[in-house]
N, C-alpha and C positions, 0 to 999 in steps of 0.2 A: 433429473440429472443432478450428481455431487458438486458440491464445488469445485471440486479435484479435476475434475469436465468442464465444467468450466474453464478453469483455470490454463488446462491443458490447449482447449481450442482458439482461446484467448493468446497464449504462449504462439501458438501457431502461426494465426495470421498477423501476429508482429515480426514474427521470422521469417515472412515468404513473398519478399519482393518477385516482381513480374522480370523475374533472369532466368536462365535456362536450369533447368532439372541440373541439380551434381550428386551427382554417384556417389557412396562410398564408396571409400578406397577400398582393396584386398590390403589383408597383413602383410608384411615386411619379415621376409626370414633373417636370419643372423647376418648375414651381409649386404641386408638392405635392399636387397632386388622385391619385386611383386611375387607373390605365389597367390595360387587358388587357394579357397577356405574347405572345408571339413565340409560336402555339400549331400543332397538328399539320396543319393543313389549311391553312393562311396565309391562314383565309376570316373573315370579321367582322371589329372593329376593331383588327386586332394592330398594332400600336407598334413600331416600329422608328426606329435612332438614325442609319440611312445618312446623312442631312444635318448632322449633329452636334449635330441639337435631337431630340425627340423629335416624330415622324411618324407621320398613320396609312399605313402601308404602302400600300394601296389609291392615296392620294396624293401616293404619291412618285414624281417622275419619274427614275426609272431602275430597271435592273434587278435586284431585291434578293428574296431569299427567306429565309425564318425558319423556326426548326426551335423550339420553345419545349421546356422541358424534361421535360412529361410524355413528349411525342413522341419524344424522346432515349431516355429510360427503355423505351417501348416497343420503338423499332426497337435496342434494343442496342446504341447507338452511346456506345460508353463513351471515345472520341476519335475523333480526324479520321481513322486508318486504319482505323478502322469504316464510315468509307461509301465505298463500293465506284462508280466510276466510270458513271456515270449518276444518283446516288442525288439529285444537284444539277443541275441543265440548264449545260449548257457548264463546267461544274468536274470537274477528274481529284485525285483526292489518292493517290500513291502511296510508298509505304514506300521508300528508297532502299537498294537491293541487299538488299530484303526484310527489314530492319529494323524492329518498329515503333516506336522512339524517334529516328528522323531521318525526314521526311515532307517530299516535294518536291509543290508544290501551283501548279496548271494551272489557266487560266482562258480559255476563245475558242481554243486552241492555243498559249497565252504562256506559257513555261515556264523553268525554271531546271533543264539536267539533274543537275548534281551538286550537291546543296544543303549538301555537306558542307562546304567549301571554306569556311575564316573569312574569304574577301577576295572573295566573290562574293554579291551581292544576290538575295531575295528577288523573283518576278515577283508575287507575291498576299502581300502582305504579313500576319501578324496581330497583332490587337489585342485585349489581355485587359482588359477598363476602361475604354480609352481610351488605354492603352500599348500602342506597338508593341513586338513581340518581332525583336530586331536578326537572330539567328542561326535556323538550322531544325534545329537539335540543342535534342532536345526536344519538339518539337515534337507531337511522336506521344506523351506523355504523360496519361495519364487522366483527364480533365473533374472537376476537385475537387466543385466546384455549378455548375453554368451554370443562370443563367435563360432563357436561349435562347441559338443563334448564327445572326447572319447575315450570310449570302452576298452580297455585292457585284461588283459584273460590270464589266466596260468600266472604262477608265481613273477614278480618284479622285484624282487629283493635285492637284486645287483643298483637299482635305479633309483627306486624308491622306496629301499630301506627294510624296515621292522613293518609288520604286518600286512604285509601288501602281499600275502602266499598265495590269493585266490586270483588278484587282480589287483584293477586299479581304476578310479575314474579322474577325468582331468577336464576341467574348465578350464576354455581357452575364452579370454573377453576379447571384447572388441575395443581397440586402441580407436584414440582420437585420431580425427581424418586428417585436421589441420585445416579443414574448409568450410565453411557455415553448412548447419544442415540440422533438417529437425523429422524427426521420427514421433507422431503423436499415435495412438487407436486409442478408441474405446469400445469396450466389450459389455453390451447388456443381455439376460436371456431368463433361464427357466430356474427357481429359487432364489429371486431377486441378487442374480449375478450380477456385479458391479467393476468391471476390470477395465483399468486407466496403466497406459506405457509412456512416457516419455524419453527421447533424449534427446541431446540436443549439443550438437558440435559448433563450436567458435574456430573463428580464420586463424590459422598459426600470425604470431606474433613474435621477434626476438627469438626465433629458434619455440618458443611456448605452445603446442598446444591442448587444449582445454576441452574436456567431456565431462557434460552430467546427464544422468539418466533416474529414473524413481519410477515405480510402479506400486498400484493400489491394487490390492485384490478382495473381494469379497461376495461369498454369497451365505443365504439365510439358511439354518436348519434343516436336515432333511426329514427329521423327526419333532416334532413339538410336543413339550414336556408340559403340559398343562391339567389343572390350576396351578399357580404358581401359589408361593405363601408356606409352603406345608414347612421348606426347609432355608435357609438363607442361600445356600446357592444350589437352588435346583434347574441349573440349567437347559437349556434344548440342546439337541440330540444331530453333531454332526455342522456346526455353523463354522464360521472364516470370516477373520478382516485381519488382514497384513498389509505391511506398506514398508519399503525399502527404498534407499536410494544410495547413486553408487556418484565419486565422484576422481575423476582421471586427470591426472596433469602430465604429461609428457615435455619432459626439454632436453634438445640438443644444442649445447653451446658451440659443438665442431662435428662433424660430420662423422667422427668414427666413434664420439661418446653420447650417448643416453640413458635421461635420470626417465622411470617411470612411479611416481607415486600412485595408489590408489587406496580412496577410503572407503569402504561400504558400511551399511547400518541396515538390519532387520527386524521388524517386531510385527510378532503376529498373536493373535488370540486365534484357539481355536476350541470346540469340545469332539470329545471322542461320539463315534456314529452310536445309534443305539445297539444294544448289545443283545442280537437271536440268538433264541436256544434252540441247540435241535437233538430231540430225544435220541438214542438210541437202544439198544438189546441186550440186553445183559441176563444172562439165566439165571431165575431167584429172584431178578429186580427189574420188574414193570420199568416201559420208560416214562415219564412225565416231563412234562412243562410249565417249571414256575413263572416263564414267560412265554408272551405270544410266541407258539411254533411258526415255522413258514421260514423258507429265505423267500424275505421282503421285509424294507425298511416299511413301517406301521406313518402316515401320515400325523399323526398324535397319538401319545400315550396320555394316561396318568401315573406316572413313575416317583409319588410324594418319597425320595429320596435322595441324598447328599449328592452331588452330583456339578463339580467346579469345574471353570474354564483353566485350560493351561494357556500361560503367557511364555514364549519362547521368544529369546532376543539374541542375538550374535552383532558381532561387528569387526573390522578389524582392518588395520593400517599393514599398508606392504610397499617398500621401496624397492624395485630393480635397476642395477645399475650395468651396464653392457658397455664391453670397451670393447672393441675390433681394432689388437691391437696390428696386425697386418690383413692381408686380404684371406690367410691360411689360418689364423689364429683370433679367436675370440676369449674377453674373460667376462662371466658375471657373477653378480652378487645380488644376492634375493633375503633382504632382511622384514620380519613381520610381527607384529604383535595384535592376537585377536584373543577375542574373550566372548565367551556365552554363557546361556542362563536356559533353566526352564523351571517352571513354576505351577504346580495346578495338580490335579487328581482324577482317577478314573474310577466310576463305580463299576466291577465286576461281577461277576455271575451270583449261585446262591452262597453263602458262605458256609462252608465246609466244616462244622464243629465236632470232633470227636467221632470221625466218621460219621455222622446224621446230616440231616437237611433240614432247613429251614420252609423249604416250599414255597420259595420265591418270598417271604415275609420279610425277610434279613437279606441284605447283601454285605456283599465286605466291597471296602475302599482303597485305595493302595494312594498315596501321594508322595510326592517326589519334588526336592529341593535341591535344584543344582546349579553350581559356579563353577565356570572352569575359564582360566586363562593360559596365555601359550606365547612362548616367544620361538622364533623358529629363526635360522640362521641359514645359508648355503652359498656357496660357493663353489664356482666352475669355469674348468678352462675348455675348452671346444676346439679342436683341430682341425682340419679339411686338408689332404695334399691330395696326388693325383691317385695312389692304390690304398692312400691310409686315412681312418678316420678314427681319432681318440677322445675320448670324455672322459674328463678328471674330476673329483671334486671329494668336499668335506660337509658333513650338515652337522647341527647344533640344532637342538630338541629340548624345550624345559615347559613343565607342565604342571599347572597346579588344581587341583578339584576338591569340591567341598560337595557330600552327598550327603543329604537327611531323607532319609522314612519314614514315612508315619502308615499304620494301617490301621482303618477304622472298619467299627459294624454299623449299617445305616439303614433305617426302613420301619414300615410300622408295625415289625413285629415288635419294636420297644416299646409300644404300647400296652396297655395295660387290656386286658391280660396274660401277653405276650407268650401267645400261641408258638410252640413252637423249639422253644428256646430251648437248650442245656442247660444244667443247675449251673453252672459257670459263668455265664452269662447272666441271671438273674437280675445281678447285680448293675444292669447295663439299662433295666427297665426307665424309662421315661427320659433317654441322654437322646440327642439329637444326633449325637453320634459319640458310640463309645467306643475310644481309643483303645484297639488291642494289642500292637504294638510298634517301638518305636526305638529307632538308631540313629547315629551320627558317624561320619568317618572322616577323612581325606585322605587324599593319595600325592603325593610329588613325582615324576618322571625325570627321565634326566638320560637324554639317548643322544647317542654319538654315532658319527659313522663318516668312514672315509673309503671311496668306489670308486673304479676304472673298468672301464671299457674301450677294447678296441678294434676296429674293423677292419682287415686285412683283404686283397684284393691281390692275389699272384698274378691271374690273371683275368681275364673281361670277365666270364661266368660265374668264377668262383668269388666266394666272400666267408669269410670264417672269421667270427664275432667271437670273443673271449671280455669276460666279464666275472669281476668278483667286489664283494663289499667287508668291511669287516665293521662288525657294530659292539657298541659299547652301550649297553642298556641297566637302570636299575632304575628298580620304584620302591615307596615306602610309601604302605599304608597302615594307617592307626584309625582303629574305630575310639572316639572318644565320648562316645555316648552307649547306653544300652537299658533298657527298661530293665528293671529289678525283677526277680521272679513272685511273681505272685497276681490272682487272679484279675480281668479285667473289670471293671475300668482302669487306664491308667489315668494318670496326672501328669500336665508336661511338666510341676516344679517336683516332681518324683527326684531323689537324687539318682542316679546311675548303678546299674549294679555292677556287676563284678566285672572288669573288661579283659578282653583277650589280649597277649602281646601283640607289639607290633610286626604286621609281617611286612617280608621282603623279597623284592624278586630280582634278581641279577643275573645277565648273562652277556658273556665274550663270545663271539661267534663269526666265522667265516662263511658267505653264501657263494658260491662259483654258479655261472650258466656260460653253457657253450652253444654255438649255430653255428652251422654249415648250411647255406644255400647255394642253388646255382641256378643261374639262369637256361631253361632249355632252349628260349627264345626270347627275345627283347620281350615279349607279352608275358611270357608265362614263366614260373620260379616255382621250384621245390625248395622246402626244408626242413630241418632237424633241427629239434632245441631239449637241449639238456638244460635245467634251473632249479634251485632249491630256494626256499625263503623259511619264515619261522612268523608267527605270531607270539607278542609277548604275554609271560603270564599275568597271576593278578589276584585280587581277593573277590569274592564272592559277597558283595552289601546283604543279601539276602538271606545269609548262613549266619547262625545261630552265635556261631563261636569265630565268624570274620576269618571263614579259611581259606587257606592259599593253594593256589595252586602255580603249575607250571608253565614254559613253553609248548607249542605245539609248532608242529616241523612238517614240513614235504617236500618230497622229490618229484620231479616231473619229467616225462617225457611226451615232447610234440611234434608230430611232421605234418607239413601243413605244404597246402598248394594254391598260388595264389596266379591267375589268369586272368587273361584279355583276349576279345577275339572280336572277328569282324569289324574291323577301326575303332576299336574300346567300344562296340555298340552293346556287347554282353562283357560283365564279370563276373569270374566264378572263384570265390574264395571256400576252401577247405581246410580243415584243421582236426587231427584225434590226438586225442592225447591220454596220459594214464597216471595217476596221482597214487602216490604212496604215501599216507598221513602217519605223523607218530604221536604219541601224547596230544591225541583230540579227548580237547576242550569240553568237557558235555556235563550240563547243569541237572542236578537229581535233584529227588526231594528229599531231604531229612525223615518225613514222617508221614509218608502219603495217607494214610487214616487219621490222623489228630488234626497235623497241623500244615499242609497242603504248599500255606505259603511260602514256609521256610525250604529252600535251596542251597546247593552248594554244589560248586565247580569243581569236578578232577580228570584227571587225567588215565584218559584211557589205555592198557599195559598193551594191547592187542594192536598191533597196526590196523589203520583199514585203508581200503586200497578201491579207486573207482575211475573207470574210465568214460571217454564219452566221444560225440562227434557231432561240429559245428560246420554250419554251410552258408553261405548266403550268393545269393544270386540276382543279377540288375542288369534288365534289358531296358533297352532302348532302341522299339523297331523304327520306329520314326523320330525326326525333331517333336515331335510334341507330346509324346508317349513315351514312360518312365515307367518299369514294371520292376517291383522286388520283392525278393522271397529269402525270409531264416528262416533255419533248422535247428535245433539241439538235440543231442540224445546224450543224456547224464544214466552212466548205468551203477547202481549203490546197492550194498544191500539193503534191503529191505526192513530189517532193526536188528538192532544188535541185543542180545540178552547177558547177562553176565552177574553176578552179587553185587545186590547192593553194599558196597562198604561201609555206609552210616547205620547200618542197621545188621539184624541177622544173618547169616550165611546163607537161609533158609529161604530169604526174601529175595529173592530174584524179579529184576526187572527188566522192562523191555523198555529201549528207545530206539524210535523213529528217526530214521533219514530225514531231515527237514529242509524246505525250499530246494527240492530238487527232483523239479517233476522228469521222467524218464521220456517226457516227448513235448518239446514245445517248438511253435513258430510262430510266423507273422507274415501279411500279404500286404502289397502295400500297391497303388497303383494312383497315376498320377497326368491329367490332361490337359493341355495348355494350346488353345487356339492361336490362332493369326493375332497381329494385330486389325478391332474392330472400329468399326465408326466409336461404338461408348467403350472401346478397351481390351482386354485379354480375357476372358472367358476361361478360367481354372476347374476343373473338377478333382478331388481328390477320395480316396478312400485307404483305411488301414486296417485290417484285421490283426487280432493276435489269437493265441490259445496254449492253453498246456493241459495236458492230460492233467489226474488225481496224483496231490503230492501234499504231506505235513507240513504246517507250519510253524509248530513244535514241537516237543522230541517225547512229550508225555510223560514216561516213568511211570507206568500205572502197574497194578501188583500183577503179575499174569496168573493169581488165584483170580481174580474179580472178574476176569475175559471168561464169560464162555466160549460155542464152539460156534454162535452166530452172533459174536460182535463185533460189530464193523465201525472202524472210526471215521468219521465224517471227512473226507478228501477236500482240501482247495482245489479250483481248477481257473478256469480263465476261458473267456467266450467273448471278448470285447471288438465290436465294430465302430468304428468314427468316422467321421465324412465331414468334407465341408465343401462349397459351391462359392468361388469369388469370382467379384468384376473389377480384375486388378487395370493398372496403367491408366486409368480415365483419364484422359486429358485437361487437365484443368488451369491452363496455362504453364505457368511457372511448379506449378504443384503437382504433385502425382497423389494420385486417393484411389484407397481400394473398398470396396463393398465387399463382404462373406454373411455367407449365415452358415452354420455349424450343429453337430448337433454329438454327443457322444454319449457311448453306450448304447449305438441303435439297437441290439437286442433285448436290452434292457433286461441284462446279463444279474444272477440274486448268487452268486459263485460268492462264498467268503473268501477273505484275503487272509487273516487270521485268527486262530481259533485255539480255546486251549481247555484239556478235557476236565469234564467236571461228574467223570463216572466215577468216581470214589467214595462221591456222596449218591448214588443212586441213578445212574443212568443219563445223563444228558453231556450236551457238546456246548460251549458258548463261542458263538463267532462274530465278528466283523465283517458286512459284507463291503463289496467294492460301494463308488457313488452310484447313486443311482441315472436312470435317461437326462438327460439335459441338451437344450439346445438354447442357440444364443445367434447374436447378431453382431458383426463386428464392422468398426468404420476407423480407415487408417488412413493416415495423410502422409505424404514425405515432401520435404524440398532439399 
């Protein structure tokens, strides 16, 4: 046991006098009354803030799902790379080159493939508070307390601004209770799994009160990189230790004002999973494997290559201030400054030289140096009368990022007599690692916007929502670094070669969305939603000459149906919809046979255009049985072909639909006994799945395709389960027992994969985690 366990069980029974069980409270809507939380089945009146007021979900027109925090606890979802691609209808969240502290997040097929990039926007923006998070480093960090999250679908640009075209995610925390109470578990299990939650509420005081909570997470390797020695940081394959803590002060000096501060802190190491290859078929070119084939993570390798941990850390201070200044009128102000970092390197596939291969001898390296801070501003007035509801407001967006690249050659093909190599590389013989090449940039942001919405009500059934935003966006970025040209090795004290201008992006833009709903019955509501949003554009770190690109734009149409039947015992939510994109975003490659790594962002002339239909359904035949079922159907074309414009007219390339499998869902079911002599007796299970979908867009020559080459599909096959003995009685104390266990199929599906047929036939992916199971002991008072 840690001392962190220690410490935790220690904290406990100094917190848990022999007085009766106290409940947390439920949240406090805008006027101060009780509502229900965001709960596991999204059936009865769950609350959700999708309009920027608080709503009952059943009444909202658009499409939005709530995961509330027991149901978090349940399904194991300790962050976003816990849910597994179906586990939300039309939402993909995937670990970026199997990381989970950078998370690239997918909505309808609207996607961002490299979210690493400090000069490249968000498609699904998120929001912890009410503050958005500028960067996706970080992102994959472990849920401090969430009181729920929820899922937001289809353009938000009237709400929440610049980038939000695809969607939107929102963390909603859990405010202090105002009354003692303590929340400990710890979680031990299979890859020496070490997870510790605490929080821990104090009695209001002077109008005061007081939450802190911190979580520890950590497990070991799922691959082991052994003998060690060969390089200075040859790490194992796939490990985690993070540790956060959140800290909440709430005060009401008078009943109609409240300050909320809150500060959180994250810092996790982790290393990317080991990296399978999986050959493929290419006419003319044998497939091979310069690594073990198979999807399955290998229990040890000997991988004597460069191979660093990334250290990702966030934090970030937010004040809300809420005056009710009648019972009809509310105003708040939401001021924040957070700042994050990532730090570390991934060793990737064979490295690609001159169209040749190395045969698993050489790898290439890519590492990444990132700073970003953000100050975020907002401001909101909130109406309620008896047929009207209006939301007003202004935000304030300033951003600043500092990105470095380095890309190295790493392996013992630089050994003598370094089989393998190009005459260009030669010169790289016997370096641990030889630096090929290397940039610097930053970027500044600088977004404005001022939105109203309002909701009209002539009469009982009807409701007709009218929403517009206007944004004031511009960024500058200046690459201030750049390797000189001339062959590898370089030298970091090398001076800079010749740098590009600095580019710019600016745009004035108006977003309108309209709804019409109506009620056919107090249960059951049709409706129509008309929305546009935009993605800002950006430079490309990756591109040779730091090129810019544009905005990227959609129009949407949705009608959706949202029911209740048999005493809210079944809910039946539906949603289609049809997205018209302009100026998509899609990253190519400069020189697919030379030089592989180098990218560049533009902007698509062709609109593309993709519809789809989302479902979800939640029975409950009895009190103790909870049944539910997503759907998605994302319909895309299949790839788009067109001229490469960095190259020949001649070169025509093909890219793939990405994160947007054409059939996914998830089952979910959920059993809760009596209360017994030792307790509650819980069974749970969840299933997800998606059919075969890319999870990057490729750009490979379509000479190199023959007429039987098939590229490796992600897909999704994941089952979870867990078995508790909640409620024991233990005086004053409530404790629960589970054992757990995820990925009972013990599912080998990559999550990301990016092609490596231009050197000769092969695919490199990341697969999901592998079977794990564990033991969990929770206490509360």
């Amino acid at each position: 046991m840690t001392k962190l366990s220690t410490i935790l069980l220690a904290a406990t029974a100094l917190a848990c006098p022999t007085t009766a069980f106290a409940q947390s409270q439920a949240p406090e809507d805008v006027t101060g009354e009780q509502t229900e939380t965001g709960a596991a089945d999204n059936s009865g009146d769950i609350v959700v803030t999708a309009m920027r007021r608080e709503t009952r979900l059943q009444d909202t027109p658009l499409a939005v799902s709530a995961i509330g925090a027991e149901n978090l606890e349940t399904r194991g979802v300790n962050g976003l790379t816990d849910l597994s691609t179906g586990s939300v209808p039309g939402m993909n969240f995937v670990p970026f080159a199997g990381t989970p502290s950078i998370i690239g997040i997918s909505a309808r097929g609207i996607n961002v493939v490299d979210p690493t990039q400090g000069t490249q926007e968000m498609a699904v923006p998120i929001y912890i508070d009410g503050v958005p998070l500028g960067r996706g480093q970080g992102l994959g960090l472990d849920l401090i307390d969430p009181e729920r999250i929820e899922f937001l679908r289809g353009p938000q640009g009237q709400l929440f601004g610049r980038n939000a075209e695809a969607g939107a995610v929102q963390f909603v925390s859990r405010r202090p209770s105002g009354e003692l109470g303590v929340d400990a578990s710890l979680q031990i299990g299979s890859y020496g799994l070490d997870r510790e939650r605490l929080r821990v509420d104090l009695p209001e005081f002077a109008g005061i009160r007081l939450q802190a909570s911190l979580i520890h997470s950590k497990h070991n390797a799922y691959t082991r990189n052994v003998p060690k020695g060969v390089y200075s940081q040859q790490a194992d394959y796939g490990l985690l230790d993070s540790f956060g803590y959140r800290i909440a002060v709430e005060f009401s000096p008078v009943d109609n004002l409240r300050f909320n501060y809150v500060y959180d802190n994250a810092d996790i190491d982790d290393s990317q999973p080991y990296l399978v290859w999986v050959p493929v078929d290419i006419v003319g070119r044998p497939p091979f494997s310069p690594q073990p084939a198979g999807f399955d993570y290998p229990s040890r390798v000997n991988s004597p290559i460069f191979n660093e941990i990334f250290n990702t850390r966030s934090s970030g201070h937010a004040l809300t201030i809420q005056y009710d200044a009648t019972a009809n009128l509310t105003f708040k102000s939401i001021t924040s400054y957070r700042k994050a970092s990532r730090h570390g390197s991934s060793t990737l596939g064979d490295a690609l030289v001159a169209g040749g291969s190395s045969t698993g001898i050489v790898r290439s390296n890519a590492r990444e140096d990132v700073e970003q801070n953000q100050w975020y501003q907002e401001v909101q007035a909130i109406g309620s009368w008896d047929r009207l509801d209006v939301t007003i407001g202004g935000t304030y967006f300033k951003e600043k990022v500092d990105d470095e690249r380095r890309s190295y050659l790493t392996g013992p093909g630089f050994n003598a007599p370094a089989l393998g190599l190009s005459a260009s590389l030669r010169n790289c013989v016997g370096l641990e690692r030889c630096l090929t090449a290397r940039s610097e940039q930053n970027a500044t942001s600088t977004s404005y916007g001022i939105y109203g919405q309002a909701s009209y009500r002539p009469f009982d059934r009807l409701e007709l929502t009218a929403g517009i935003r206007y944004s004031d966006d511009s960024k500058v970025a200046e690459r201030t670094y750049i390797q000189p040209l001339a062959l590898p090795p370089y030298l970091e004290s090398s001076p800079s070669g010749a740098l590009p201008p600095i580019r710019r992006f600016d745009a004035k833009r108006w977003d309108p969305a309209f709804s019409v709903k109506y009620d056919l019955t107090s249960d059951i509501n049709a409706y129509v939603r008309y929305a546009t949003a935009y993605r800002a554009g950006g430079t490309n770190v990756r591109s040779s000459i730091f090129a810019a690109y544009k905005e990227e734009e959609i129009e949407t149409w949705e009608v959706g149906l949202k029911s209740q039947f048999l005493d809210r015992r079944v809910t039946f939510n539906l949603a289609l919809y049809h997205n018209r994109m302009k100026g998509l975003q899609t990253s190519i490659q400069e020189a697919p046979s030379t030089n592989p790594s180098l990218t560049a962002t533009v902007n698509r002339i062709t609109p593309t255009k993709t519809k789809g239909v989302e479902a979800e359904l939640f029975i409950r035949p009895t009190d103790n049985l909870t049944l539910s079922a997503g759907y998605s159907l994302i319909s895309t074309p299949k790839w788009v072909e067109f001229d490469n414009p960095l190259t020949a007219a001649v070169d025509v390339a093909r890219f793939y639909t990405t994160q947007a499998p054409r059939h996914s869902g998830n089952f979910a079911a959920d059993y809760e006994t009596g209360q017994l002599p030792m307790g509650k007796l819980a069974l749970h299970l969840d299933y997800a799945w998606a059919t075969g979908h890319w999870s990057t867009g490729g750009g490979i020559l379509v000479s190199t395709m023959g007429p039987n080459y098939v590229r490796p599909a992600a897909k999704t096959n994941m089952l979870n389960g867990r078995i508790s003995l909640k409620d024991i009685p233990a005086g004053a104390i409530n404790a629960e027992v589970a054992v757990f266990g995820k990925n009972l199929l013990k599912d080998t599906n990559y999550t990301y994969g990016f092609d490596g047929a231009a050197s000769g036939g092969g695919f490199g992916a990341y697969l999901n985690a592998p079977r794990t199971f564990g033991v969990e002991f929770r206490v509360k008072y």
